[in-house]
C-alpha positions as CSV (number, residue, x, y, z in Angstrom):
1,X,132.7,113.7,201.4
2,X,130.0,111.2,199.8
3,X,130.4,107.8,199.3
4,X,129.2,106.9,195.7
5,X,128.0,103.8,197.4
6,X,124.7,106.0,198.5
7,X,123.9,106.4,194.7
8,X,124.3,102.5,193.7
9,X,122.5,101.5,197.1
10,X,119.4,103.9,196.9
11,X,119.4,105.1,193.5
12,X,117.4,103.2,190.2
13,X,119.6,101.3,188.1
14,X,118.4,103.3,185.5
15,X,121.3,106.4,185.9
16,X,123.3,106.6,183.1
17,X,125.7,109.5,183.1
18,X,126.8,109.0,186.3
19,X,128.3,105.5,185.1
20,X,130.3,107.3,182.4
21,X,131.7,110.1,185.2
22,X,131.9,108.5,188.2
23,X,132.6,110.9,190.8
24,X,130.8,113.0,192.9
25,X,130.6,116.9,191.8
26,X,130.4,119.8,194.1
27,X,130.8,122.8,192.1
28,X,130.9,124.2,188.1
29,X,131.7,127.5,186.7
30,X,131.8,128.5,183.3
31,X,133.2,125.4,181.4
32,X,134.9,123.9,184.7
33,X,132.8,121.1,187.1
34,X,134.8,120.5,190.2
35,X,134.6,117.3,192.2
36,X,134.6,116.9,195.5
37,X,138.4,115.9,195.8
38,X,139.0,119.2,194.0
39,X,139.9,117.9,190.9
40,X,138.3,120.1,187.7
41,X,137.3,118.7,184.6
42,X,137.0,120.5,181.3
43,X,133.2,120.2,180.5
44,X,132.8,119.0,176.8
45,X,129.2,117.4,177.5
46,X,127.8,120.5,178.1
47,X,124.3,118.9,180.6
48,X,123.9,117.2,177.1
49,X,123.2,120.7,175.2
50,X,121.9,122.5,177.7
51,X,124.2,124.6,179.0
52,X,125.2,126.8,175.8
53,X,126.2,129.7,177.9
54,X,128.3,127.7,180.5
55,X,128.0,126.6,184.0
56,X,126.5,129.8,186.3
57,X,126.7,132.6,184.0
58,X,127.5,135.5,185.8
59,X,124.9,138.1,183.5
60,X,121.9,135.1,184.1
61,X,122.6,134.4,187.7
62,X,122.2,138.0,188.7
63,X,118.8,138.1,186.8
64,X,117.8,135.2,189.0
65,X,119.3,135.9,192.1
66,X,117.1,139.7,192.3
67,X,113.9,138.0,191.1
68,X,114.5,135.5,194.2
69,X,115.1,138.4,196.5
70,X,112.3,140.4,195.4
71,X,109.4,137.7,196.2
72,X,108.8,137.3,192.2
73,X,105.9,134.6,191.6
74,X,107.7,131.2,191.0
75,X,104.6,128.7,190.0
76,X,102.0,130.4,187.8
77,X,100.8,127.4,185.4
78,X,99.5,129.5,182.7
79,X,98.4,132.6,184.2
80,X,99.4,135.9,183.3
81,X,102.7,137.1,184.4
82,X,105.5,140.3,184.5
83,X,108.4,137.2,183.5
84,X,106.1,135.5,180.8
85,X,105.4,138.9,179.5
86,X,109.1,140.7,179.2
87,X,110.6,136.9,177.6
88,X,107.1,136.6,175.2
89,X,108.0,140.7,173.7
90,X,111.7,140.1,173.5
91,X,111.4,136.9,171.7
92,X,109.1,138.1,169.3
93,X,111.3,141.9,168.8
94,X,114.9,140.3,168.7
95,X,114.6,136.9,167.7
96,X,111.9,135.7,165.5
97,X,110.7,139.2,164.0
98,X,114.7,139.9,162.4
99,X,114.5,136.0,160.9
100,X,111.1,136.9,159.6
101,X,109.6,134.0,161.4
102,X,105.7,134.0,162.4
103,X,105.2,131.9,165.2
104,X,102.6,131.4,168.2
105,X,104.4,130.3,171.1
106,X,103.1,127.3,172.9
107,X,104.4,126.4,177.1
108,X,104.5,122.2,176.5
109,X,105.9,121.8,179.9
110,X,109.5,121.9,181.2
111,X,111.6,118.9,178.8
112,X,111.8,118.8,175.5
113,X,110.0,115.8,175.3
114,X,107.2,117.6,176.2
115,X,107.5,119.9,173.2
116,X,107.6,117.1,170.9
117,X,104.1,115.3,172.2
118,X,102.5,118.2,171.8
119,X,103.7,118.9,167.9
120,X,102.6,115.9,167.6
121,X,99.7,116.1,168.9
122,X,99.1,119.6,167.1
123,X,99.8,118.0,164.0
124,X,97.5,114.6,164.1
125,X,94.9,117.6,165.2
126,X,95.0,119.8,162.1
127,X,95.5,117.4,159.3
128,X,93.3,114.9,161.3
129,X,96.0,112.0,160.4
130,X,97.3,109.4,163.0
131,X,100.7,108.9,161.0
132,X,103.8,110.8,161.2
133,X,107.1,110.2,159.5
134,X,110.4,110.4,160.6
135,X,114.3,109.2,160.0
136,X,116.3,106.8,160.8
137,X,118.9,107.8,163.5
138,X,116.9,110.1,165.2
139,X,116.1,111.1,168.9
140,X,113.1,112.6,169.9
141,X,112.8,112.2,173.7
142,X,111.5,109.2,176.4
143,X,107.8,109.5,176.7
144,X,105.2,107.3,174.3
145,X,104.7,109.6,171.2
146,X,108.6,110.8,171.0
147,X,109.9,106.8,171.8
148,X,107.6,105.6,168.7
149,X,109.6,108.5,167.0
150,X,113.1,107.8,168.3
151,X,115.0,104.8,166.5
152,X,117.6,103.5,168.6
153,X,116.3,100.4,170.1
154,X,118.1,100.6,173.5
155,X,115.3,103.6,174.1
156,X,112.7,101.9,172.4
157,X,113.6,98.7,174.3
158,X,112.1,100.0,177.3
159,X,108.5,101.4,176.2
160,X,106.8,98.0,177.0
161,X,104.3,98.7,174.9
162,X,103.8,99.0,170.8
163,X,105.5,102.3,169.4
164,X,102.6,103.2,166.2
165,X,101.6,105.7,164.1
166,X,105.4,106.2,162.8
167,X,107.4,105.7,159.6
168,X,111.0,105.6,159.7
169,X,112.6,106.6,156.5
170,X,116.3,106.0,156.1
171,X,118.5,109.1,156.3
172,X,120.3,110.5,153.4
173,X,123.6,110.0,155.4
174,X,122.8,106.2,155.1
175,X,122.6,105.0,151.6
176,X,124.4,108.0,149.0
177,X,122.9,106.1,146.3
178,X,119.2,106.8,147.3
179,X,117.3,109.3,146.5
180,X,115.3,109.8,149.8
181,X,113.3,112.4,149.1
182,X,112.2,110.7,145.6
183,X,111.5,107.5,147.8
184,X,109.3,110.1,150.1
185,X,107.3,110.9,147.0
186,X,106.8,107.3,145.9
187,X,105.3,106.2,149.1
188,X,103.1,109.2,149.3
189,X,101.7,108.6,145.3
190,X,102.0,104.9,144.7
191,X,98.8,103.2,145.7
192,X,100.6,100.0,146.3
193,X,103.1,101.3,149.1
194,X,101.2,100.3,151.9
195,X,102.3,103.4,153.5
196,X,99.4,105.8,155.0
197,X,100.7,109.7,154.6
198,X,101.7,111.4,157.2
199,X,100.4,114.7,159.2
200,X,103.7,115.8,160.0
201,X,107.6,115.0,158.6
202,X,109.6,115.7,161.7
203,X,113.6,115.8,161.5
204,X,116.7,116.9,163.5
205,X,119.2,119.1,161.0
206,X,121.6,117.6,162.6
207,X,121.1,114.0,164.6
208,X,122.8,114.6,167.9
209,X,122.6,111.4,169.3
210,X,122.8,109.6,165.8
211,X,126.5,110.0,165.7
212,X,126.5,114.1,165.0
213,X,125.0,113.9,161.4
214,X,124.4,117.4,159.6
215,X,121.8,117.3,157.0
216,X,122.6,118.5,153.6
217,X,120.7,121.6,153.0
218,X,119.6,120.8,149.5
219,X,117.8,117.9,151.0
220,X,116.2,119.9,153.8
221,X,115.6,122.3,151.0
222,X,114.0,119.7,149.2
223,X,112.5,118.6,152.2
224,X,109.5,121.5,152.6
225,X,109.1,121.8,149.1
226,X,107.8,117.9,149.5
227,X,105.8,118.7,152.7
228,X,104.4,121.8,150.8
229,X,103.2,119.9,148.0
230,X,101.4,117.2,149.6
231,X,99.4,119.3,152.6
232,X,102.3,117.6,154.9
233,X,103.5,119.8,158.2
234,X,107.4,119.7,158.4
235,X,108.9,119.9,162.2
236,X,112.0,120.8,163.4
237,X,113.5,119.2,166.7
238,X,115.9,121.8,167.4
239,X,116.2,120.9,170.9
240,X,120.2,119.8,171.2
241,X,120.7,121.6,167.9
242,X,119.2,124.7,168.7
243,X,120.0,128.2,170.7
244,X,122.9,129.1,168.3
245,X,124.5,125.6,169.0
246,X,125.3,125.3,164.8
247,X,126.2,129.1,164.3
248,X,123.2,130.4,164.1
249,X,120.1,130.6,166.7
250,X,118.1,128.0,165.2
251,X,119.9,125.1,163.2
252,X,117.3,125.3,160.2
253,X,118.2,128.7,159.4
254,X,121.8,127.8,157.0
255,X,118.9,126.0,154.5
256,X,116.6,129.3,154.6
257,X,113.6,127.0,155.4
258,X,110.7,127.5,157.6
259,X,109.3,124.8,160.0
260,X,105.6,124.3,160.5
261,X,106.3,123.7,164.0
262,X,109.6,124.1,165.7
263,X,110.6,122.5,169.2
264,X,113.3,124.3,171.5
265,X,114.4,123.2,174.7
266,X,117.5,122.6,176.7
267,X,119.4,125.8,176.5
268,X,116.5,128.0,176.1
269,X,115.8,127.7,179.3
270,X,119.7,129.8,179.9
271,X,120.7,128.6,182.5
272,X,120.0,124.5,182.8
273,X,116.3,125.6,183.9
274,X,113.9,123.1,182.6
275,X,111.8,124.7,179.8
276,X,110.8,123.8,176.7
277,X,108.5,125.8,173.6
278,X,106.4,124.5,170.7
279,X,106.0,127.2,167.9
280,X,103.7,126.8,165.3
281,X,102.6,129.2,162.5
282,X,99.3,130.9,163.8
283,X,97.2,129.3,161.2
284,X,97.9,126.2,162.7
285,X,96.8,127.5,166.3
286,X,93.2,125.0,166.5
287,X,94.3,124.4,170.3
288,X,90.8,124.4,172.8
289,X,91.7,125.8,175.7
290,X,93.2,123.6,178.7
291,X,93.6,120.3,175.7
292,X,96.8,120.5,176.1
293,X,98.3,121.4,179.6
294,X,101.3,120.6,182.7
295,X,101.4,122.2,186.0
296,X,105.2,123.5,185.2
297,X,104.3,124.7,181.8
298,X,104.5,128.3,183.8
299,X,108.1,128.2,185.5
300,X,108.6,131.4,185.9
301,X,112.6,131.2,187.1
302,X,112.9,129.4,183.7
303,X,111.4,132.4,181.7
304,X,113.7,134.9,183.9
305,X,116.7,132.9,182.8
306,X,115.8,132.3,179.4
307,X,115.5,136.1,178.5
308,X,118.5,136.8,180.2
309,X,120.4,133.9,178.6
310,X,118.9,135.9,174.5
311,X,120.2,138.8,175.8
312,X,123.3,137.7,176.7
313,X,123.5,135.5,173.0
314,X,122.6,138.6,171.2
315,X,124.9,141.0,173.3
316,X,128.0,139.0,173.0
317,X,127.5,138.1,169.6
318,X,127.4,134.1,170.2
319,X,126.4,133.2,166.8
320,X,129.7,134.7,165.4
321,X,131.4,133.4,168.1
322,X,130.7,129.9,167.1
323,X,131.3,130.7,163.4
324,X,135.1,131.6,164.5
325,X,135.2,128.8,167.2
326,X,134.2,126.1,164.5
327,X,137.2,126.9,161.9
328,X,139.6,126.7,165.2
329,X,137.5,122.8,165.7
330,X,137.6,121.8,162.5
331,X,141.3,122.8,162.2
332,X,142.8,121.0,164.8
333,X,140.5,117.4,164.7
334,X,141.8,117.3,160.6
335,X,145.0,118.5,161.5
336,X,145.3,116.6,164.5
337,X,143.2,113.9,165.4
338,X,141.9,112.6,162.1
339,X,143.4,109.6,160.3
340,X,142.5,106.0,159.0
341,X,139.6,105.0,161.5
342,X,138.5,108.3,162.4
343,X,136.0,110.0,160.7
344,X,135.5,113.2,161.9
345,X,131.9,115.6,161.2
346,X,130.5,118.6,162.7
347,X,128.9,122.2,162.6
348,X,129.2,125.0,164.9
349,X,130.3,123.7,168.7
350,X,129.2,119.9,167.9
351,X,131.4,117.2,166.9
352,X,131.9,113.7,166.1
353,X,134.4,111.4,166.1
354,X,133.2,108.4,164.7
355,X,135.6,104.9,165.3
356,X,135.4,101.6,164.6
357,X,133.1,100.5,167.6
358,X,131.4,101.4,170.9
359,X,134.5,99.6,172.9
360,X,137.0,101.6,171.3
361,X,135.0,105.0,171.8
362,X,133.7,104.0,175.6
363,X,138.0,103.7,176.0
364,X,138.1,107.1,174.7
365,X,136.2,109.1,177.0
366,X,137.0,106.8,179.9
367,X,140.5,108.4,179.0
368,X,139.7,111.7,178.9
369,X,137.7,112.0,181.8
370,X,140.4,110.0,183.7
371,X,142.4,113.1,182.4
372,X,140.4,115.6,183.5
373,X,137.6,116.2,180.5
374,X,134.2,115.0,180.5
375,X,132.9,113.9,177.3
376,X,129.9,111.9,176.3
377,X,129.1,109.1,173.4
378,X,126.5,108.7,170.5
379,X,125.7,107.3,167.5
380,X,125.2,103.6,166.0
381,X,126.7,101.1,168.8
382,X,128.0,104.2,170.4
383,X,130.9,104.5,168.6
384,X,130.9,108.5,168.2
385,X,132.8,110.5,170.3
386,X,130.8,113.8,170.7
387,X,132.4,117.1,171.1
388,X,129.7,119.7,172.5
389,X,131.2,122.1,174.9
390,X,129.8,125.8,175.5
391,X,129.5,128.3,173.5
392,X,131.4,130.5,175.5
393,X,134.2,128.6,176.0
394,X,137.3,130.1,176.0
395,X,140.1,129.6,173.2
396,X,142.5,128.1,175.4
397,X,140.4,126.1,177.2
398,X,139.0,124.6,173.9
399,X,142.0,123.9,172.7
400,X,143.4,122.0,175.9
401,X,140.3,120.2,175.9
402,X,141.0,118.8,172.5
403,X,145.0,118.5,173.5
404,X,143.2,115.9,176.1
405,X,140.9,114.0,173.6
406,X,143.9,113.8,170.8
407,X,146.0,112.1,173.4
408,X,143.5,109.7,174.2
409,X,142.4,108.6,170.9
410,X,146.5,108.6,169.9
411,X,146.4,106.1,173.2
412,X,143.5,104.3,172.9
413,X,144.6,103.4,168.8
414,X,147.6,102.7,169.5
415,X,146.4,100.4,172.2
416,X,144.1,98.3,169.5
């Protein structure tokens, strides 16, 4: 048994999660973690979008476990290899050439974050412009470039340093009576708006951390027809969004648009393996060798895993899956868990329930994971309880997982 004293003595006070679940875990399977007084907890955070095909898949583990035992090359940077190879062809042949997608594929390094400096970085390169925009409620990821894109100021708190180069625009979501994209267009053609134009337009379809926002798809729509008329790259973070997390493989896909660039991470990498990809179109492909680089751009267990985690999304049909799983979401938080003070908004496997503040959500989850579910916050003050369990979570399991969240928001009302 471990004391959690070992963890506050010798560990930064920067952990997070492990104040929201405090317990020690020893073991997970499929959409169970175990601690290490045996209780199990239904999994509804899901290694914050990582884990779309549950804890140790049984079809990815086995893929893993025989490159292990057959000496396969681990660390390769970016040389040449068998695992690079096989994920690189299937890829191309079952995922982007059936959505008609045209893409170069780019190793950033193992995060997501990674991903995003270098689209930036891509961008500011081919259009030879320091300034990108962005919207209001986003996340982007923890190093320099992403922080100056990220809005929430807890994150941007802690840079220490000026955050440049970026425009925030305010999401649709945020005032219905503003035309955004018009307000776009008049900072790009009014001479007087003090605001440079961009290289790139980077978004989220739907703002994870900003309290599970879905962007309309008339406004992404909209969106590119903007960036395509004013010589302006449009990126998609699809990160926490991505790997059939909305219904389809990548989120962008329900408004028929095409990204510039597009960022994956998290559950790419099939397994929890850290790995991360920039796509671009090949036109935009103006990279000199070695300019941009990591030592773990080339893990090679990550590749093995990611291939066997598209195979396993395309032979189990996970994208229809999460079509049906969504209706039986949507069905029971109306039916069941919405009411005056709870708004409720999703797509796919991710929800939010949004209450009146942080306080009243952090009681929430505190409730739920004191009842055996763990389940994460977002949003403005925190005050969105996020849904977000794997894609391959069994019906019955997904329903007791929202029996458990209904009875502590019926508690935690009640209680205020």
């Amino acid at each position: 048994m471990q004391d959690q004293k070992i963890f506050e003595t010798y560990e930064s006070e920067v952990r997070s999660y492990c104040r929201s679940f405090p317990t020690v875990f020893t073991k997970a399977k499929g959409s169970i973690l175990t601690d290490q007084n045996g209780k199990e907890y239904i999994d509804f955070f899901n290694g914050a979008g990582a884990l779309n095909y549950g804890h140790n898949n049984e079809y990815i583990k086995e893929k893993l476990i025989t490159y292990l035992q057959n000496d396969g090359i681990i660390h390769a940077l970016d040389m040449m290899t068998e695992p690079k190879a096989e994920f690189l062809l299937y890829l191309e042949e079952k995922v982007l050439q059936p959505r008609g997608l045209n893409y170069k594929v780019m190793f950033p390094g193992p995060t997501g974050t990674n991903g995003v400096e270098a689209a930036l970085k891509l961008a500011r390169k081919v259009k030879k412009r320091s300034q990108i925009w962005a919207l209001m409620g986003c996340f982007h990821g923890m190093t320099l470039g992403a922080l100056a894109l990220t809005s929430d100021a807890g994150s941007r708190g802690g840079a220490g340093v000026p955050l440049s180069n970026v425009t925030h625009i305010p999401a649709p979501y945020m005032f219905p009576e503003l035309d955004t994209i018009h307000y776009m267009e008049t900072l790009l053609t009014d001479d007087h708006s003090g605001v440079e134009k961009p290289a790139a337009i980077i978004i989220e379809t739907v703002q994870a951390e900003g309290g599970v926002q879905v962007l309309p798809v008339a406004w992404m729509q909209a969106l590119e027809k903007l960036c395509h008329k004013y010589d302006i790259l449009l990126i998609v973070d699809d990160i926490q969004v991505g790997c059939a997390r909305t219904g389809t493989f990548f989120s962008f896909e329900r408004a028929g648009i095409i990204p510039d660039i597009l960022i994956v991470s998290k559950s790419i990498g099939g397994y929890g393996m850290p790995f991360a990809l920039t796509l671009f179109k090949p036109e935009l492909d103006i990279w000199a060798p070695a300019e941009h680089n990591g030592t773990f751009r080339g893990n090679q267990l990550s590749m093995i895993a990611a291939k066997a985690g598209l195979e396993y999304m395309l032979e189990n049909r996970i994208e229809a899956e999460v079509k049906r799983k969504e209706g039986l979401v949507r069905d029971y938080l109306e039916q069941n868990i919405k009411r005056e003070g709870v708004q409720i908004r999703g797509i796919g496997l991710i929800w939010g329930l949004e209450v009146a503040d942080g306080k009243t959500a952090l009681r929430i989850t505190n409730q739920c994971f004191a009842d055996g579910m763990v389940i994460e916050r977002a949003g403005r003050d925190n005050n969105v309880v996020k849904l977000m369990p794997a894609l391959t979570i069994p019906d019955d399991l997904l329903i007791k997982g929202m029996d458990i969240l209904k009875k502590a928001v019926d508690t935690c009302l009640v209680s205020d």
